[in-house]
CHARMM internal coordinates of N, CA and C (Angstrom, degrees):
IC EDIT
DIST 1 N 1 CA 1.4549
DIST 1 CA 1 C 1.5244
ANGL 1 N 1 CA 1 C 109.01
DIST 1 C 2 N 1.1310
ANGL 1 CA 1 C 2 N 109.30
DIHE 1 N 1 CA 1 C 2 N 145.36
DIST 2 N 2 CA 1.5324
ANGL 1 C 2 N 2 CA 115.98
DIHE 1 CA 1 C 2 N 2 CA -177.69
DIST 2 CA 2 C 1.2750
ANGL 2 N 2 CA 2 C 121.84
DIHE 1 C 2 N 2 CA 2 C -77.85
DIST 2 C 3 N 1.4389
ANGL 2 CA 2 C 3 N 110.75
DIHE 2 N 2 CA 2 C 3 N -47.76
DIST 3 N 3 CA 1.5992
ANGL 2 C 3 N 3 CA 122.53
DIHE 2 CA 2 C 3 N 3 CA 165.21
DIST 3 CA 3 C 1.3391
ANGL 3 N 3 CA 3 C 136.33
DIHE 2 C 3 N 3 CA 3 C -31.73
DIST 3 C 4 N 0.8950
ANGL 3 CA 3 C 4 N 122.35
DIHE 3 N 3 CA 3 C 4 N 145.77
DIST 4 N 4 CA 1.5899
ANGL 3 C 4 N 4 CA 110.99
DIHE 3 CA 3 C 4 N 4 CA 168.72
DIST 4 CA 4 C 1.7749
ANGL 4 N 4 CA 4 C 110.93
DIHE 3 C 4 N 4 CA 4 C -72.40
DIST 4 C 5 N 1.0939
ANGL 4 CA 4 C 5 N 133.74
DIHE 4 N 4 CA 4 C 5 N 160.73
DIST 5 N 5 CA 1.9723
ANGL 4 C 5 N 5 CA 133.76
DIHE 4 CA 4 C 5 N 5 CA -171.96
DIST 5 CA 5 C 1.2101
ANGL 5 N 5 CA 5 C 108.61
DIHE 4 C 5 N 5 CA 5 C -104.12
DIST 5 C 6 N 1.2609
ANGL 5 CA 5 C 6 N 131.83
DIHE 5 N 5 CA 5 C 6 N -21.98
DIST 6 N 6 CA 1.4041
ANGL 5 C 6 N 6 CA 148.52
DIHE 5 CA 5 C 6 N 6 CA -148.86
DIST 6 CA 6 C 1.5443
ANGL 6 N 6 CA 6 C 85.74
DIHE 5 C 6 N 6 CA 6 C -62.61
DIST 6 C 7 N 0.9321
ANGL 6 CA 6 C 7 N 116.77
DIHE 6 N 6 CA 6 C 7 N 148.22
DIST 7 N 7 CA 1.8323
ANGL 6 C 7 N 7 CA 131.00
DIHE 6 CA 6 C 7 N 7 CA -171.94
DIST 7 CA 7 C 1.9023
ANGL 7 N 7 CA 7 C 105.25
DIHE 6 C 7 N 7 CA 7 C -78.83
DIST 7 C 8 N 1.1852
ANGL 7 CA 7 C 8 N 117.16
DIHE 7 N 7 CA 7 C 8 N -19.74
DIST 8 N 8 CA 1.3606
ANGL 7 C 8 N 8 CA 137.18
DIHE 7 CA 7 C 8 N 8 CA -170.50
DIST 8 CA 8 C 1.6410
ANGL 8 N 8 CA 8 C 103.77
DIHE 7 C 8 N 8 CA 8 C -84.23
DIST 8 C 9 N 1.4583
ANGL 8 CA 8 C 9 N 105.81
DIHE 8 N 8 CA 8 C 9 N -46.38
DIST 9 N 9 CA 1.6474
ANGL 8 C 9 N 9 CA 121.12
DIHE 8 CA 8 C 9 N 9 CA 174.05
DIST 9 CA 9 C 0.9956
ANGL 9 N 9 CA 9 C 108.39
DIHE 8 C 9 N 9 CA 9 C -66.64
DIST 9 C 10 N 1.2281
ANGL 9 CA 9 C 10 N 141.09
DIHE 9 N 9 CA 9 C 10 N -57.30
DIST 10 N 10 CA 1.2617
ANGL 9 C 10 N 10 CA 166.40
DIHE 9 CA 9 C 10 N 10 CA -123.46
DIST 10 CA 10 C 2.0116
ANGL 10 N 10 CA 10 C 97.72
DIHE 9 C 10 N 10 CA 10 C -94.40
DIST 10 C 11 N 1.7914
ANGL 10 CA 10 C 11 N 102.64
DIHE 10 N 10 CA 10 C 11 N -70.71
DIST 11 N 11 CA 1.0930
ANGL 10 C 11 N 11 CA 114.18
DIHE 10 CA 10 C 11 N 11 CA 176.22
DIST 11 CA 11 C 1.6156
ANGL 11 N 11 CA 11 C 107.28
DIHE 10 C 11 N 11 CA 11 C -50.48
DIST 11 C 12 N 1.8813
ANGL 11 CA 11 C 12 N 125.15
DIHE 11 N 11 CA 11 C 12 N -61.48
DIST 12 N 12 CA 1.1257
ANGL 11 C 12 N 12 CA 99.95
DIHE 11 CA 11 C 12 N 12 CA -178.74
DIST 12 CA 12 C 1.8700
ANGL 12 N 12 CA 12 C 130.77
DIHE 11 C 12 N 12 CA 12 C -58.20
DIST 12 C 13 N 1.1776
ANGL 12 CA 12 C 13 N 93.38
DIHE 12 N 12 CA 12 C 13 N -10.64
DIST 13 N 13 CA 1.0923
ANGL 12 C 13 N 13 CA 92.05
DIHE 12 CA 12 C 13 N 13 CA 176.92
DIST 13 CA 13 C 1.6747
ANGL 13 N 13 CA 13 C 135.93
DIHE 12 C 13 N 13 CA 13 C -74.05
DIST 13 C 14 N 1.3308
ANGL 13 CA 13 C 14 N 104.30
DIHE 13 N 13 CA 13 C 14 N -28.93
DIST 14 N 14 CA 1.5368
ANGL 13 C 14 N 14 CA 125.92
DIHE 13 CA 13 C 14 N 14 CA 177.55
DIST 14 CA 14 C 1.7388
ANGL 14 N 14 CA 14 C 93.44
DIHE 13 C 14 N 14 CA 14 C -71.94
DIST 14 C 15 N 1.4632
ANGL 14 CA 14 C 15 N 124.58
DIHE 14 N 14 CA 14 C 15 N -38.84
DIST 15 N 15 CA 1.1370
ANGL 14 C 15 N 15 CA 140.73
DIHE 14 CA 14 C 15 N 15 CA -175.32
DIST 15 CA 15 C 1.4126
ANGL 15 N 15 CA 15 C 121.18
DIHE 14 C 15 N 15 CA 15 C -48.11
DIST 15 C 16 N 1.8430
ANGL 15 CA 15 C 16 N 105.03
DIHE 15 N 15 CA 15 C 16 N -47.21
DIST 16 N 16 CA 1.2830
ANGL 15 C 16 N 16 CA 96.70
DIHE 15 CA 15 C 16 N 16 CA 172.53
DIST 16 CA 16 C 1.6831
ANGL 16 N 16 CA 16 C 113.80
DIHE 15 C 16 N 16 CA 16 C -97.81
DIST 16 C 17 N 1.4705
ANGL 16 CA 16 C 17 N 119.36
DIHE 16 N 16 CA 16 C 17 N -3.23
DIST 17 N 17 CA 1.4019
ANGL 16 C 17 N 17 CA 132.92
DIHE 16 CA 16 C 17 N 17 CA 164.00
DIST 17 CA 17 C 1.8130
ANGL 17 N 17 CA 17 C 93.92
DIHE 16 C 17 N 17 CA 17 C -40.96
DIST 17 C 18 N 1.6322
ANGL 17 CA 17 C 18 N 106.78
DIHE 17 N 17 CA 17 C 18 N -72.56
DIST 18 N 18 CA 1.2019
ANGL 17 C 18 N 18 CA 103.72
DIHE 17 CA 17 C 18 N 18 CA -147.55
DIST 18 CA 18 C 1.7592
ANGL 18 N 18 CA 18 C 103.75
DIHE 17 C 18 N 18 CA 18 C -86.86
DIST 18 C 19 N 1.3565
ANGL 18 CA 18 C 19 N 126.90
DIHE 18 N 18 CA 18 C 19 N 15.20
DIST 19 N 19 CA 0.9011
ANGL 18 C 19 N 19 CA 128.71
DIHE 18 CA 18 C 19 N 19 CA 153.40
DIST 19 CA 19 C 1.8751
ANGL 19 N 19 CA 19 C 116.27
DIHE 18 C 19 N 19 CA 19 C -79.57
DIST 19 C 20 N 0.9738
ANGL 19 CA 19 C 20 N 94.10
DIHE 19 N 19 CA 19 C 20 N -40.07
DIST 20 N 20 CA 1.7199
ANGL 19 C 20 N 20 CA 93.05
DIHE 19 CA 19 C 20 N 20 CA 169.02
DIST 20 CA 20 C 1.5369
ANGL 20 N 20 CA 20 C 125.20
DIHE 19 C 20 N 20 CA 20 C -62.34
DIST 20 C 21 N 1.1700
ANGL 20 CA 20 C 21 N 111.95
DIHE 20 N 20 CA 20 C 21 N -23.22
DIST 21 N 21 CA 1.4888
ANGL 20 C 21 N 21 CA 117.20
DIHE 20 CA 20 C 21 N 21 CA 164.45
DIST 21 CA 21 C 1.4367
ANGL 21 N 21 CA 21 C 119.29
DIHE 20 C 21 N 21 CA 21 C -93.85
DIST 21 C 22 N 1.4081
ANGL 21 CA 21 C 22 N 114.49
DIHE 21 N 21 CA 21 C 22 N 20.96
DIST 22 N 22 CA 1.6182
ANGL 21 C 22 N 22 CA 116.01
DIHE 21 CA 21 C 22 N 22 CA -159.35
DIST 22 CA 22 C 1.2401
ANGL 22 N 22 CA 22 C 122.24
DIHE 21 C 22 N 22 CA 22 C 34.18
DIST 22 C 23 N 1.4378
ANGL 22 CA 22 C 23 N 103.84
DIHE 22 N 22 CA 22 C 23 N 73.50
DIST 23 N 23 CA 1.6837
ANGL 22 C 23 N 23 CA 117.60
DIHE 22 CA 22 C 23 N 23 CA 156.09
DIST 23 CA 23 C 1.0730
ANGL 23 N 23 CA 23 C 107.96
DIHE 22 C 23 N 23 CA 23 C -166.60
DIST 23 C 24 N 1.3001
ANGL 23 CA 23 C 24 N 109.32
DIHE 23 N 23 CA 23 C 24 N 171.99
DIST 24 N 24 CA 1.6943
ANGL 23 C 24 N 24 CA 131.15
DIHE 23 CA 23 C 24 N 24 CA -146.14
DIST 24 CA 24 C 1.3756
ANGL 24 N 24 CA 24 C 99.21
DIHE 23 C 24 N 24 CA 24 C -125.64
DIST 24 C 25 N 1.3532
ANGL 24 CA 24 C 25 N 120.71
DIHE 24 N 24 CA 24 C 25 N 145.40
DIST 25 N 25 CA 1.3911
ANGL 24 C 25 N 25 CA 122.95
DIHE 24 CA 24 C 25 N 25 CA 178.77
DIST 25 CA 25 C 1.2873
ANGL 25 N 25 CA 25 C 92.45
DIHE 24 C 25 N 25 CA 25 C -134.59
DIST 25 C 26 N 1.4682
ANGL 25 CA 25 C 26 N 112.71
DIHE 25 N 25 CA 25 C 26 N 129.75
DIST 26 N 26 CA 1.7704
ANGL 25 C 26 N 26 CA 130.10
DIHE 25 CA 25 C 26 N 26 CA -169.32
DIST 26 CA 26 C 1.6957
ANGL 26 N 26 CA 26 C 97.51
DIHE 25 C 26 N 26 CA 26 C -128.73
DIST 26 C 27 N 1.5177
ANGL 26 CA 26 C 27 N 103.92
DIHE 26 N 26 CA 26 C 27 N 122.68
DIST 27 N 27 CA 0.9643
ANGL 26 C 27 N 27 CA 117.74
DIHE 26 CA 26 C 27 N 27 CA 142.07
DIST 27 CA 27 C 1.2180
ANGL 27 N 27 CA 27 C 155.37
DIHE 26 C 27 N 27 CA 27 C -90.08
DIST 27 C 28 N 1.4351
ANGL 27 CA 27 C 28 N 118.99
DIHE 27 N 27 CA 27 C 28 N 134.06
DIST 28 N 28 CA 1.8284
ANGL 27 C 28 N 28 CA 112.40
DIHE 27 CA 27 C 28 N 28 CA -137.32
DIST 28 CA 28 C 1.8980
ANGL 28 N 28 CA 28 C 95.96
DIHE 27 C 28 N 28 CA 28 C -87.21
DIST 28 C 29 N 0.9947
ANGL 28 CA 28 C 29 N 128.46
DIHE 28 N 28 CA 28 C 29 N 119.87
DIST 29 N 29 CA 1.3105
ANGL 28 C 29 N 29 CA 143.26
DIHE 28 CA 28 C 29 N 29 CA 165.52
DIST 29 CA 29 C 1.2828
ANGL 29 N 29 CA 29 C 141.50
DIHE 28 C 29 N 29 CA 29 C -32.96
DIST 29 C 30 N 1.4258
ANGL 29 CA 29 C 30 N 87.74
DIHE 29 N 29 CA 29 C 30 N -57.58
DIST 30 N 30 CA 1.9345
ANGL 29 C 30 N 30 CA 110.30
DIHE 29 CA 29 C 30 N 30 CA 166.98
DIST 30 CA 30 C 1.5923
ANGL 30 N 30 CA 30 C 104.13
DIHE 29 C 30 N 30 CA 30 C -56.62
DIST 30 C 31 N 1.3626
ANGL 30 CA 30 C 31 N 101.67
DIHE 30 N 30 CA 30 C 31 N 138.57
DIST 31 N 31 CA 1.4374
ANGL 30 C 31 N 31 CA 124.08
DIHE 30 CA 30 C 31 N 31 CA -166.72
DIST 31 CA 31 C 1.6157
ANGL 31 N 31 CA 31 C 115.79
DIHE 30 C 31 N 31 CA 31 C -114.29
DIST 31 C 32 N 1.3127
ANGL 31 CA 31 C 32 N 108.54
DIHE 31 N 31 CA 31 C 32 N -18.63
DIST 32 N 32 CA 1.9692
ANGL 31 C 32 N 32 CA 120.83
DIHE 31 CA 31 C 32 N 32 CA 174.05
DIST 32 CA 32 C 1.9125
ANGL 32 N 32 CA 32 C 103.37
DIHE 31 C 32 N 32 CA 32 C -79.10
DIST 32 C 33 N 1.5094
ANGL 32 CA 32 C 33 N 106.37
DIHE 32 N 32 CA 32 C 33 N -35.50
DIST 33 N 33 CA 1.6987
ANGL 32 C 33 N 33 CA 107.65
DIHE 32 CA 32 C 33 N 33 CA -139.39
DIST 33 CA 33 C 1.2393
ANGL 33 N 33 CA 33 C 117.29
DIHE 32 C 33 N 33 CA 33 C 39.27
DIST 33 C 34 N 1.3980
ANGL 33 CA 33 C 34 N 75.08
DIHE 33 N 33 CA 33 C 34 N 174.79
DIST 34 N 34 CA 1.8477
ANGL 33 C 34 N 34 CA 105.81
DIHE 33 CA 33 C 34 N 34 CA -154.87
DIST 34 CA 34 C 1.6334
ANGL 34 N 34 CA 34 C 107.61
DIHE 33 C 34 N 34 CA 34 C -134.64
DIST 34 C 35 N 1.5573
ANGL 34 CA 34 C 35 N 110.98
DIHE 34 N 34 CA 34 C 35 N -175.26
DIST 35 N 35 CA 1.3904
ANGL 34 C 35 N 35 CA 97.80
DIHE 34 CA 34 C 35 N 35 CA 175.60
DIST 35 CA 35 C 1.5224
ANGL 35 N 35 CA 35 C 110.68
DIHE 34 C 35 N 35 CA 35 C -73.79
DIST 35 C 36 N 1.5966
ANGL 35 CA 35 C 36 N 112.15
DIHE 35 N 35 CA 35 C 36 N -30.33
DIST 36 N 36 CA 1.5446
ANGL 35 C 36 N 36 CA 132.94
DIHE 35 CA 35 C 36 N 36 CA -154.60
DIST 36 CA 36 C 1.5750
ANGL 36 N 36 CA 36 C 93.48
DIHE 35 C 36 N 36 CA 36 C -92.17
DIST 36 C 37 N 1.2348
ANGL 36 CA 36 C 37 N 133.79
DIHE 36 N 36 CA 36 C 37 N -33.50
DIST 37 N 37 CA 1.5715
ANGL 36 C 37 N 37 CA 133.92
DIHE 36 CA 36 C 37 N 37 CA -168.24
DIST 37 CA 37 C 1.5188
ANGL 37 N 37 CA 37 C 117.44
DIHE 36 C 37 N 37 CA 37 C -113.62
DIST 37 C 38 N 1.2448
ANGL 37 CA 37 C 38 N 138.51
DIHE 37 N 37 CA 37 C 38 N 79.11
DIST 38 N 38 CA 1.4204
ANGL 37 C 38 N 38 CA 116.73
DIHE 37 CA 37 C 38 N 38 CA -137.12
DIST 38 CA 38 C 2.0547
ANGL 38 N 38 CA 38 C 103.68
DIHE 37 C 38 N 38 CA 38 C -101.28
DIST 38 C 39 N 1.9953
ANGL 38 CA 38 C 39 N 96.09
DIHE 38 N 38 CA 38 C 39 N 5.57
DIST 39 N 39 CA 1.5625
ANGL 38 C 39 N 39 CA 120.26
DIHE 38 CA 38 C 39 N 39 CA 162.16
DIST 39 CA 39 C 1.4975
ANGL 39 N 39 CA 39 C 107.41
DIHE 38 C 39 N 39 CA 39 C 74.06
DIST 39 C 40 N 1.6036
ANGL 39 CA 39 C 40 N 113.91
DIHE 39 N 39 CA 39 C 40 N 63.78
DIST 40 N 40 CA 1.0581
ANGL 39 C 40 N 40 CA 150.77
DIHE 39 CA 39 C 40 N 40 CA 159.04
DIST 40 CA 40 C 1.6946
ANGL 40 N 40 CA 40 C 129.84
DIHE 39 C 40 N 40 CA 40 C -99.29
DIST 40 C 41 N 1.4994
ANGL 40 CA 40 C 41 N 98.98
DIHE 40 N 40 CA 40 C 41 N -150.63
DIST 41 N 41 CA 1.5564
ANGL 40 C 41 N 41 CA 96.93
DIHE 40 CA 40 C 41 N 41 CA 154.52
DIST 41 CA 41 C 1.2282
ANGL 41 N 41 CA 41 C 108.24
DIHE 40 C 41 N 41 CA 41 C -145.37
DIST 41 C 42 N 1.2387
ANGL 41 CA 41 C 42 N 123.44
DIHE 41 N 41 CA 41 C 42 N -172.48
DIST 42 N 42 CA 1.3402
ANGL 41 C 42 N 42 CA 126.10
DIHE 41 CA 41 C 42 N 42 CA -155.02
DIST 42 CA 42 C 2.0966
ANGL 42 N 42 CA 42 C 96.98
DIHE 41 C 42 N 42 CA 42 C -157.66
DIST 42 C 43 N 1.1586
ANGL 42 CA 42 C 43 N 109.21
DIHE 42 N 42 CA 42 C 43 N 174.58
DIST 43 N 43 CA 1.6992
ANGL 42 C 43 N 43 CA 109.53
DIHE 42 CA 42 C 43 N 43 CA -162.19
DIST 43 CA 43 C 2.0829
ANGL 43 N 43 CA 43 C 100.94
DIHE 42 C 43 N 43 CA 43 C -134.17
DIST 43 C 44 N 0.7075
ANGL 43 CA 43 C 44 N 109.71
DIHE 43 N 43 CA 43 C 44 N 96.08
DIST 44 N 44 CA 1.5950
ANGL 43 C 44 N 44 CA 103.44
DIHE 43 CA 43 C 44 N 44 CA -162.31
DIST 44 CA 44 C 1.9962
ANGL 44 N 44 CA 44 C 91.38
DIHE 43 C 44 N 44 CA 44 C -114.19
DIST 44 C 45 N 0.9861
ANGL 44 CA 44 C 45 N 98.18
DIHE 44 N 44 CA 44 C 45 N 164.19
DIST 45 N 45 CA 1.6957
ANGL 44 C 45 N 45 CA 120.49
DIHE 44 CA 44 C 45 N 45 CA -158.81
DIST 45 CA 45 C 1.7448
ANGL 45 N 45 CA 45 C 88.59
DIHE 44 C 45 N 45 CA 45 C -132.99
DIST 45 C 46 N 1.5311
ANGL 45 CA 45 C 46 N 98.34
DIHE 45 N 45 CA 45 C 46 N 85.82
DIST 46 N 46 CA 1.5870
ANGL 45 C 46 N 46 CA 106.84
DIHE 45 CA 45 C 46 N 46 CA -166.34
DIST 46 CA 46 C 1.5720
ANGL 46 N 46 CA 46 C 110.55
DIHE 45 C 46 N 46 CA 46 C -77.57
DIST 46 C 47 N 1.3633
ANGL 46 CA 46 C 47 N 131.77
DIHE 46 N 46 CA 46 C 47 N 19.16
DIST 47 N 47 CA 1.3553
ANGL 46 C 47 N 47 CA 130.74
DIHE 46 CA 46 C 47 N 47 CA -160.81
DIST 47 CA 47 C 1.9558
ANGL 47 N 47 CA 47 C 90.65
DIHE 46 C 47 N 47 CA 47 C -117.62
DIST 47 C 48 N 1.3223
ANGL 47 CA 47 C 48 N 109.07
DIHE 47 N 47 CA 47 C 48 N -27.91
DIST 48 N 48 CA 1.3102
ANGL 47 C 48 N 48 CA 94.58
DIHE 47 CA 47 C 48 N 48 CA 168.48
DIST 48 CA 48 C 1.4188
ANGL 48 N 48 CA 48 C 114.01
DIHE 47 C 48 N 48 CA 48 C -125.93
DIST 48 C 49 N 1.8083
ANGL 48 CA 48 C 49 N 127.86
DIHE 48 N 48 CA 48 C 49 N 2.59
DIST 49 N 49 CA 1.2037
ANGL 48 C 49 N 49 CA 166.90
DIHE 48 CA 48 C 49 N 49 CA 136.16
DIST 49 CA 49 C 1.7384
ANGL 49 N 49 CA 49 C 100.03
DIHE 48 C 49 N 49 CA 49 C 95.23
DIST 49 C 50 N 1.8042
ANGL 49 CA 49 C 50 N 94.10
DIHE 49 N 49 CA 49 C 50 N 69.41
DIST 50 N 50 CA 1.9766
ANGL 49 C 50 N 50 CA 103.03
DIHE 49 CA 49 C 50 N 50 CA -163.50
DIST 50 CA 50 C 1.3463
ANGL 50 N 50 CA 50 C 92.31
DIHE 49 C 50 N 50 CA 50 C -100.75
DIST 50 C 51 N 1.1872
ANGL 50 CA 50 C 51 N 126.32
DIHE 50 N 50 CA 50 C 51 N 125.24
DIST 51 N 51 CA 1.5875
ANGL 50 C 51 N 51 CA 108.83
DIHE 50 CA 50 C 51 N 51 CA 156.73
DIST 51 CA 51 C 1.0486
ANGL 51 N 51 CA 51 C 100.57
DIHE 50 C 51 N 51 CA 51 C -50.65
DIST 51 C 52 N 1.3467
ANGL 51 CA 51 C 52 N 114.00
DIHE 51 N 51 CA 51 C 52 N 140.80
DIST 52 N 52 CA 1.4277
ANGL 51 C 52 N 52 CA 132.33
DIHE 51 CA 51 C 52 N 52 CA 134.02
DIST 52 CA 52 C 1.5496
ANGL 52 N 52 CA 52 C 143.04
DIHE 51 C 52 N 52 CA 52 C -60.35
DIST 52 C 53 N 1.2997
ANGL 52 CA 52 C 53 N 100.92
DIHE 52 N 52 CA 52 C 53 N -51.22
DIST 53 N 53 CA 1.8610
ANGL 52 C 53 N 53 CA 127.81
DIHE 52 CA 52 C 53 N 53 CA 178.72
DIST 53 CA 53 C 1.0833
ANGL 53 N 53 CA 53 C 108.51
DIHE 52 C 53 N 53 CA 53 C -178.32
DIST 53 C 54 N 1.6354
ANGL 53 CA 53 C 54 N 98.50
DIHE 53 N 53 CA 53 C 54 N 115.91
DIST 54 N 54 CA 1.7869
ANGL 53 C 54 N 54 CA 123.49
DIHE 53 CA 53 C 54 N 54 CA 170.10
DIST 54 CA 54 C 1.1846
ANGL 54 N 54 CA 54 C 123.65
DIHE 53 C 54 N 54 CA 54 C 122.03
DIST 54 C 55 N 1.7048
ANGL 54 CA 54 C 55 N 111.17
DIHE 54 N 54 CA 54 C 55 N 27.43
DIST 55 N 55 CA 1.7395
ANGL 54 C 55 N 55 CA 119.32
DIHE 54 CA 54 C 55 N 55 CA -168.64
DIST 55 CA 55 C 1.5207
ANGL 55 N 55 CA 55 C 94.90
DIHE 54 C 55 N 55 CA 55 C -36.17
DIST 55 C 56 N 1.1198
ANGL 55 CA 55 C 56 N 148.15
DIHE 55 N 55 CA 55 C 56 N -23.31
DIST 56 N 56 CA 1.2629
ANGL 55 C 56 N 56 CA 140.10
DIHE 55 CA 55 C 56 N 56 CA -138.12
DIST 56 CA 56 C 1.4045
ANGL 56 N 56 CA 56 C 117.69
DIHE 55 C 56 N 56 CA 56 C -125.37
DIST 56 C 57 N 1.5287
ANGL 56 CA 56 C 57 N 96.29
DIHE 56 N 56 CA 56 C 57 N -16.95
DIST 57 N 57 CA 1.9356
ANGL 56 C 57 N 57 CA 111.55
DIHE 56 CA 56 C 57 N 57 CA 154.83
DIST 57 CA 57 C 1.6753
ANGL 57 N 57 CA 57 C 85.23
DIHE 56 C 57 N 57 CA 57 C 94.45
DIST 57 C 58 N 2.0691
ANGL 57 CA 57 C 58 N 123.28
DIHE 57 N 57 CA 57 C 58 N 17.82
DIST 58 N 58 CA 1.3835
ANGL 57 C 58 N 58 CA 106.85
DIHE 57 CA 57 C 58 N 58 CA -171.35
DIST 58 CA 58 C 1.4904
ANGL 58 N 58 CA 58 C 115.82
DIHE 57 C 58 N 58 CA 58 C -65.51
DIST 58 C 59 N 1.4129
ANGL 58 CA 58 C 59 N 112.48
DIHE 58 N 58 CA 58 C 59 N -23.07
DIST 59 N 59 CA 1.6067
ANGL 58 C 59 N 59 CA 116.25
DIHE 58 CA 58 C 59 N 59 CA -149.53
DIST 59 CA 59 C 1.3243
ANGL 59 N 59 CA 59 C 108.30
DIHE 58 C 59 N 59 CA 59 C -61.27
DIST 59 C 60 N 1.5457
ANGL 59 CA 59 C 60 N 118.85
DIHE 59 N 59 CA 59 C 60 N 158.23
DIST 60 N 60 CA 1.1801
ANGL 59 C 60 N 60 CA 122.60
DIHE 59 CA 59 C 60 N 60 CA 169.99
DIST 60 CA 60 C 1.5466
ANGL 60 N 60 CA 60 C 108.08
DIHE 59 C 60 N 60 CA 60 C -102.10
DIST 60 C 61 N 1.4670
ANGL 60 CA 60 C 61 N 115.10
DIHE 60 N 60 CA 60 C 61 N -151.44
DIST 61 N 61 CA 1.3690
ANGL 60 C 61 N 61 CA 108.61
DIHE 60 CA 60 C 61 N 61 CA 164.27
DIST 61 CA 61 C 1.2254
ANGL 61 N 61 CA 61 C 108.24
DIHE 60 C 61 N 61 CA 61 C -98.88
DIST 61 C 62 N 1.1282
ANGL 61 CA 61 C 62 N 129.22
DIHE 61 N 61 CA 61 C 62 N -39.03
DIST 62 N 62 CA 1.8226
ANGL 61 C 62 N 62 CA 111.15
DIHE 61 CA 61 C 62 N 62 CA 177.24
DIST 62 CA 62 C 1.5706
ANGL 62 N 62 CA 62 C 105.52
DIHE 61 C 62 N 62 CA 62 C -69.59
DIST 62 C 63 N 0.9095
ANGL 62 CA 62 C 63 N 125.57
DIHE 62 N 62 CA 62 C 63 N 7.42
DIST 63 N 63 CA 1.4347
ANGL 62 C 63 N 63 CA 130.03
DIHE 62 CA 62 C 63 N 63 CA 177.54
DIST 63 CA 63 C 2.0214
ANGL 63 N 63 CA 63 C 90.10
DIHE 62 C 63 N 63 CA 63 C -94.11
DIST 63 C 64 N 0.9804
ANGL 63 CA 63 C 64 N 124.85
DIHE 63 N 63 CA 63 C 64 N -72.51
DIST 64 N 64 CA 1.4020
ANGL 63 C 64 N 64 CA 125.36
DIHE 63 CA 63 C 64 N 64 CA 170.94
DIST 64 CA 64 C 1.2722
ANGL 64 N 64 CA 64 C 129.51
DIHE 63 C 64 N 64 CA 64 C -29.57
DIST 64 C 65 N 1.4808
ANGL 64 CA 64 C 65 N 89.28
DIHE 64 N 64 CA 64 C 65 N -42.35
DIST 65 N 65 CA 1.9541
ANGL 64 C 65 N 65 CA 100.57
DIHE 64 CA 64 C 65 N 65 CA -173.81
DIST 65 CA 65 C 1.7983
ANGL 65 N 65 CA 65 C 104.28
DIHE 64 C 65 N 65 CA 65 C -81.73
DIST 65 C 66 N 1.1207
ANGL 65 CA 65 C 66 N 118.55
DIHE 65 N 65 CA 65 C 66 N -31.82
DIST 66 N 66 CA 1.6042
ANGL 65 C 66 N 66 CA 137.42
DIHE 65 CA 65 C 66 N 66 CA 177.95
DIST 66 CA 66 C 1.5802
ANGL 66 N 66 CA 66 C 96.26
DIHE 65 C 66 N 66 CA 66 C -56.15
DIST 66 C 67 N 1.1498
ANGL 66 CA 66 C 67 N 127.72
DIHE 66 N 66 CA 66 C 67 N -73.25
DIST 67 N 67 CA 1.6823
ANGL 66 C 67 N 67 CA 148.64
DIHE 66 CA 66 C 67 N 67 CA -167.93
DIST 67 CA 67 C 1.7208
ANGL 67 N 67 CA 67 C 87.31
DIHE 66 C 67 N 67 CA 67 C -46.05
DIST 67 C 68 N 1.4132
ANGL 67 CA 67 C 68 N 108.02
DIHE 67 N 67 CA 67 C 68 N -73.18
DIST 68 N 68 CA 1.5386
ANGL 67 C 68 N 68 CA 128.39
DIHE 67 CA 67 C 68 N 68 CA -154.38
DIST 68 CA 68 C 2.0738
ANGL 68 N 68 CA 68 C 97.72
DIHE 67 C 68 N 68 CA 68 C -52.43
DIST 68 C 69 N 1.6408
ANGL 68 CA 68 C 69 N 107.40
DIHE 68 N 68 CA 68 C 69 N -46.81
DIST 69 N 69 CA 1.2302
ANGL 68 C 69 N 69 CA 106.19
DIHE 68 CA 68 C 69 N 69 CA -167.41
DIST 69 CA 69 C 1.1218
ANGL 69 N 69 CA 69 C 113.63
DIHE 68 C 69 N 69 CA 69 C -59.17
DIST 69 C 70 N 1.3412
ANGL 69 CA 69 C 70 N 118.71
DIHE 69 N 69 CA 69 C 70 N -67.70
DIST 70 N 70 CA 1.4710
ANGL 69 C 70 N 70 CA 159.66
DIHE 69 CA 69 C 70 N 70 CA 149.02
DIST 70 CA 70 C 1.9279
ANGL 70 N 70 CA 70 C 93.52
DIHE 69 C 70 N 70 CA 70 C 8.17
DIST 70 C 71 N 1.5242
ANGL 70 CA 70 C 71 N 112.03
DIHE 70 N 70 CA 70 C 71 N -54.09
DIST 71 N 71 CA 1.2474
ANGL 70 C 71 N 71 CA 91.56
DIHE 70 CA 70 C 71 N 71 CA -126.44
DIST 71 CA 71 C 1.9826
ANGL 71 N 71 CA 71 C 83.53
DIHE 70 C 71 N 71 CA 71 C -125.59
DIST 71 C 72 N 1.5844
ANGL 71 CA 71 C 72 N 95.21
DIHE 71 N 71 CA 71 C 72 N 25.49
DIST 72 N 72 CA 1.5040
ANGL 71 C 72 N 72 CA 120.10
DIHE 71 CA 71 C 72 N 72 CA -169.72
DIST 72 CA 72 C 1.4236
ANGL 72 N 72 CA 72 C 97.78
DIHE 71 C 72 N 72 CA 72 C -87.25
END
COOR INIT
IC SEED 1 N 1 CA 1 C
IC BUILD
């Protein structure tokens, strides 16, 4: 792979993926989790601000990159 792997690269990168399809990829903040936040990311459609996939903050990044390819 050409890229750099570093989880930081990686994330911006899905970042501007899912900005090109108009959507937003939010990463969930909270650092304990919860039942409701499980401190992931999630895929939101910021023009009417719907989640899309991950009310629950489950996604990982190959969970992101799967959604993003998929739906490229």
């Amino acid at each position: 792979m050409l890229f750099s792997d570093t989880p930081a690269a990686r994330e911006a990168r899905l970042r501007r993926l899912a900005k090109r399809q108009d959507l937003m990829l939010r990463r969930s903040r909270w650092r304990l989790g919860s039942i409701d936040n499980l401190g992931g990311y999630q895929i939101i459609e910021p023009n009417r601000n719907l989640i899309i996939l991950g009310s629950r903050y489950e996604l990982d990044l190959d969970d992101v990159q799967n959604f993003l390819t998929e739906s490229d």
